[in-house]
FIPABA-329440 format. One record per residue (C-alpha): residue number from 1; chain; x, y negated, z negated. Coordinates in Angstrom, 1 decimal, padded with zeros to 4 digits. Layout:
+-----+--------+--------+--------+--------+
: num : cadena :     c1 :     c2 :     c3 :
+-----+--------+--------+--------+--------+
: NUM :      A :      X :      Y :      Z :
...
+-----+--------+--------+--------+--------+
//
This chain:
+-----+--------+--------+--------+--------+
: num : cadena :     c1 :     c2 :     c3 :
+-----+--------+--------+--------+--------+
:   1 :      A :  018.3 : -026.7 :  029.6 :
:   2 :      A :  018.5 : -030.6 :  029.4 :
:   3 :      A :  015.8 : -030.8 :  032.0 :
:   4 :      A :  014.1 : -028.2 :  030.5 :
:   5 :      A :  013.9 : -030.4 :  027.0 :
:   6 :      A :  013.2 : -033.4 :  029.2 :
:   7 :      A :  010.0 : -031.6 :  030.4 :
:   8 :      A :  008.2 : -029.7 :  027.9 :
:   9 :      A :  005.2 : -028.9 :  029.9 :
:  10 :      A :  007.8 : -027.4 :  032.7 :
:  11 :      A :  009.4 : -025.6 :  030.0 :
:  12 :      A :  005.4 : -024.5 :  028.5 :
:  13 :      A :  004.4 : -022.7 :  032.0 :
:  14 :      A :  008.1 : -021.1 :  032.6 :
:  15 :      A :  007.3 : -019.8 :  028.7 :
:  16 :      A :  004.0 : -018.0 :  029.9 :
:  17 :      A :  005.2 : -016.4 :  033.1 :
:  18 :      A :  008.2 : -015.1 :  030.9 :
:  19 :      A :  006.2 : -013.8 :  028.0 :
:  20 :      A :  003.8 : -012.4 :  030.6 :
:  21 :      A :  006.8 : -010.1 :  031.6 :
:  22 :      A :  006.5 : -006.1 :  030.1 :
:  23 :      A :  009.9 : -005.8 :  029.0 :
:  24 :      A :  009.3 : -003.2 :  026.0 :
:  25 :      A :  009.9 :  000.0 :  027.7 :
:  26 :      A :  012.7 : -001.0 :  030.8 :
:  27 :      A :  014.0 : -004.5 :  029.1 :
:  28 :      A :  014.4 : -006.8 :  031.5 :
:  29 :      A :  015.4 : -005.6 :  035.4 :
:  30 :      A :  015.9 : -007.3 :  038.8 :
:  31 :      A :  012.4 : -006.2 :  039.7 :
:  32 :      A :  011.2 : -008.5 :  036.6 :
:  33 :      A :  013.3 : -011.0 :  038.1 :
:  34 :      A :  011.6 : -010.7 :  041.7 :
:  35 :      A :  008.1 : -011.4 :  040.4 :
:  36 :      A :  009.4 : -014.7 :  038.7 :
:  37 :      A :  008.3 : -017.3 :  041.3 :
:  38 :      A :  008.1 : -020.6 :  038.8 :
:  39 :      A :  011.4 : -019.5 :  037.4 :
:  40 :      A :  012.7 : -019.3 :  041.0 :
:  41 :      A :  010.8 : -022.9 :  041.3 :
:  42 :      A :  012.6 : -024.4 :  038.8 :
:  43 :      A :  016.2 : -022.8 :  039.6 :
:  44 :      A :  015.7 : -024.2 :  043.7 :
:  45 :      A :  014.9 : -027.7 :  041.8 :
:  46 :      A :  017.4 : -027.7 :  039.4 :
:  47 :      A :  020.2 : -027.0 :  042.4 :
:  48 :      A :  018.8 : -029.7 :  044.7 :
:  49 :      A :  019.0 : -032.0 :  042.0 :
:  50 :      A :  022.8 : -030.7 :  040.3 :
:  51 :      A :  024.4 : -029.0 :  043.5 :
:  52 :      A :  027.0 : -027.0 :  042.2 :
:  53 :      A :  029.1 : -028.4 :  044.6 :
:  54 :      A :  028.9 : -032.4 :  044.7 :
:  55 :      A :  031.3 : -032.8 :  047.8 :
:  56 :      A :  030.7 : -031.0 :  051.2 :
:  57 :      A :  033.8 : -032.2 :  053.9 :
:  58 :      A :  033.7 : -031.7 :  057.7 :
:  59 :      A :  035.1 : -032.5 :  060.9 :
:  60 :      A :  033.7 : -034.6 :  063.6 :
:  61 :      A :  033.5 : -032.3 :  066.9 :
:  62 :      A :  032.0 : -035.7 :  068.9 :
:  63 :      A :  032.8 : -039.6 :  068.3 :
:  64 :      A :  030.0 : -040.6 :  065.8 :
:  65 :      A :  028.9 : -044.3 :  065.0 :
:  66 :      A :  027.8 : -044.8 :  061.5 :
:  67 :      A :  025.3 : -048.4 :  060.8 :
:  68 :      A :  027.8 : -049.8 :  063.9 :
:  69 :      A :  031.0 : -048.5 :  062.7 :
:  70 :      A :  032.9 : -045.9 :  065.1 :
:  71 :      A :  034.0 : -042.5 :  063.3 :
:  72 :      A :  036.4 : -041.0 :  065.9 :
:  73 :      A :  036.1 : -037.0 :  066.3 :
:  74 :      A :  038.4 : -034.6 :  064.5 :
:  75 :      A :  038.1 : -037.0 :  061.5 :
:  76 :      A :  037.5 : -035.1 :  058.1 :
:  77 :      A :  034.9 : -036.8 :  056.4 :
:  78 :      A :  033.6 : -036.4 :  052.8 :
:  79 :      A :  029.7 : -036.4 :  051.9 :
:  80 :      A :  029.0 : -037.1 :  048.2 :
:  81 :      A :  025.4 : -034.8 :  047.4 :
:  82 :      A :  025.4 : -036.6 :  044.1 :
:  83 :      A :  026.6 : -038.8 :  041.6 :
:  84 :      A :  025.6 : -038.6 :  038.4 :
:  85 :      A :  023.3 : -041.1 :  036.7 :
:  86 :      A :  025.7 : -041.3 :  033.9 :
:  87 :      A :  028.7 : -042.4 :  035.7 :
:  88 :      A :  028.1 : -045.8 :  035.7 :
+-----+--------+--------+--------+--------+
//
């Protein structure tokens, strides 16, 4: 919703391909959702953007070097997908 309101011409064209749905006689069903792609669009971008996970860990399987620095196997390591821009 705040990128929605951050975008209004985003928020315009997902307005037309929802009013463009006949919802009078079924309301509103999976198949609806289906034939939704700029609503899918916007969902994918949202995610890539705000994962809803911000940390993925794993472990080495080899011995990995990392801008000259060795990272020895069957090390956990933490990946950040995102910080925030309001965390500073």
């Amino acid at each position: 919703m705040y990128l929605l309101s951050k975008h209004p011409e985003v928020l315009a064209k997902l307005q037309v391909e929802v009013d463009g749905l006949d919802t009078e006689e079924s309301g509103f069903t999976l198949e609806h959702l289906k034939n939704m792609p700029y609503t899918k669009a916007i969902t994918k971008e949202v995610l890539r953007l705000f994962p809803t996970v911000p940390t993925n860990a794993r472990v080495l399987n080899d011995d990995t070097f990392v801008d000259g620095y060795l990272i020895p196997k069957k090390v956990s390591i933490l990946t950040q997908l995102w910080l925030s821009q309001w965390d500073n």
